[in-house]
Phi, psi and omega in degrees: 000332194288300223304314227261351166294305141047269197291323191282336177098345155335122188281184175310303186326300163314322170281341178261011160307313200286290211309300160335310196250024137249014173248159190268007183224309187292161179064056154107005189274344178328286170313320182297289160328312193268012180268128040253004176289149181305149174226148180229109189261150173238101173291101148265152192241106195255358181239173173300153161074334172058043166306103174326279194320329168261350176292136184046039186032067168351094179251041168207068174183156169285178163248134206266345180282125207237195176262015169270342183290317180304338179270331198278334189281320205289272204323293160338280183284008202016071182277060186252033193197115053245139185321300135359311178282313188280316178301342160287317165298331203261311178292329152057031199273309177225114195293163190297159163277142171280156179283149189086290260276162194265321165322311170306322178269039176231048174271141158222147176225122146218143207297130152265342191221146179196145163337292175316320190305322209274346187299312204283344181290312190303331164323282184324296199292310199331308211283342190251354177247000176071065167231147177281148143286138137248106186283102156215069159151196165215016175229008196275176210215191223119153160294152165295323178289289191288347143292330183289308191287315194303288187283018145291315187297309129347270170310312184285005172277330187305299192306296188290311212251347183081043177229132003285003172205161181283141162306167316308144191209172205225143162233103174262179170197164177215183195132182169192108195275172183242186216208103199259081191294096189256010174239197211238007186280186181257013156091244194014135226284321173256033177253331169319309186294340229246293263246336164306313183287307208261347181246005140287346182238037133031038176092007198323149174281158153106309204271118178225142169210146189252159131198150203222161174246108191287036155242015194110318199234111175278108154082215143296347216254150169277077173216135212294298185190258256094148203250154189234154179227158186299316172320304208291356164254348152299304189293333173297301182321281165340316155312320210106333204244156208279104172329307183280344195279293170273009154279311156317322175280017191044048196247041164332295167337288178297313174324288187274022178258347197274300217265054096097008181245041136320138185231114209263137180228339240027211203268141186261348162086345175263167129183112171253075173053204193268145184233113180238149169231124145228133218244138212227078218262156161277148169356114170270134182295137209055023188246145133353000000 
């Protein structure tokens, strides 16, 4: 069921509706089993907004979500299989704890780690490399290619036009776009955003971006993401291979393994969700 949320373009949130009402833990139940002992959870925060209920489909809070909302996500995305699962959705035999539920109430949660934190750090060194930072945002969602595109559009009024800030300059964001697989490649949501990013900005001088998944792992693959350089839809071509062609296939993945610019970290033991930089240089004299 997860693989096939996956694949539908579903968002987190969504998914972990579903997810809640096929586990013995998530969406409160944890807390619920350990009760009446106290429980004390400490929260990295890995989705937008950094909702307790959805990290880690909060199995120790309550859930505002039932199970018809877990059939309407399914229904939605025309989800029917494995079959196990829906039939388990459809008997709708013992709901999630509710908020007042008693079971809960000697639960306590606090955040220790979150996306913004990881924005601000980034910041910090910007600010310490004499680069402007921009934060903009820690929550955004989406497909990842038209996330790529809005934020080629971005950089490029920074590089041409200095706007919203003069070079050098950072553009960060944090957040967790989703990914509608409709091709046979290997996927993953910020080398998909990266590879979206690099055939909008069309060789731009100037223009450089990293993004990554801070736990490491794009998608399926042990791979964080990968870096975009103004070269890189050149040097793929010189390969043979066609930028838009595995952005249709959803192949990020096979792109930046032939030029070879991945980006590998192993399991990093965190994850506060996807984390981009696109770096912004000044003009080099005499080039556009």
């Amino acid at each position: 069921m997860n693989a096939a949320l996956l694949r539908s373009g579903a968002s987190i949130s969504e998914m972990n509706i579903v997810r809640k009402h096929l586990s013995a833990v998530k969406g409160g139940r944890l807390a619920a089993a350990a009760y009446p002992a106290q429980v004390i959870t400490l929260l990295i925060s890995d989705v937008p907004g950094d909702d307790p209920a959805l990290i880690a489909s909060g199995p120790t809070v309550p859930d505002p979500s039932t199970f018809a909302d877990a059939a309407a996500v399914l229904k939605k995305y025309a989800i029917a299989a494995p079959r196990s699962a829906i039939e388990h959705l459809a008997r709708a035999a013992d709901e999630t704890p509710k908020l007042g539920d008693v079971r809960l109430a000697r639960a306590k949660v606090e955040t220790i780690a979150a996306p913004q934190l990881s924005l601000e750090a980034a910041a910090e060194v910007a600010r310490a490399a004499g680069i402007t930072p921009i934060i903009l945002g820690d929550a955004l969602e989406g497909e990842a290619r038209e996330v790529g595109r809005v934020m080629a559009g971005i950089a490029r009024q920074t590089a041409l036009r200095g706007q919203p800030v003069q070079p050098p300059a950072v553009l960060l964001s944090g957040g967790e776009t989703t990914v509608t697989v409709r091709g046979r490649g290997r996927g993953g949501r910020n080398v998909e955003f990266l590879l979206s990013l690099a055939i909008e900005l069309d060789g731009l001088p100037n223009v450089y971006a990293l993004a990554g998944d801070t736990d490491g792992v794009d998608g399926a693959e042990e791979i964080a993401g990968a870096i975009v350089a103004p070269d890189s839809l050149a040097r793929a071509a010189a390969l043979g291979v066609n930028a838009k062609a595995s952005l249709a296939n959803n192949d990020g993945h096979g792109f930046f393994e032939t030029l070879r610019d991945q980006l590998i970290t192993g399991p990093t033991r965190t994850n506060v969700n996807d984390f981009r930089a696109i770096l912004i240089t000044p003009k080099t004299e005499g080039r556009p």
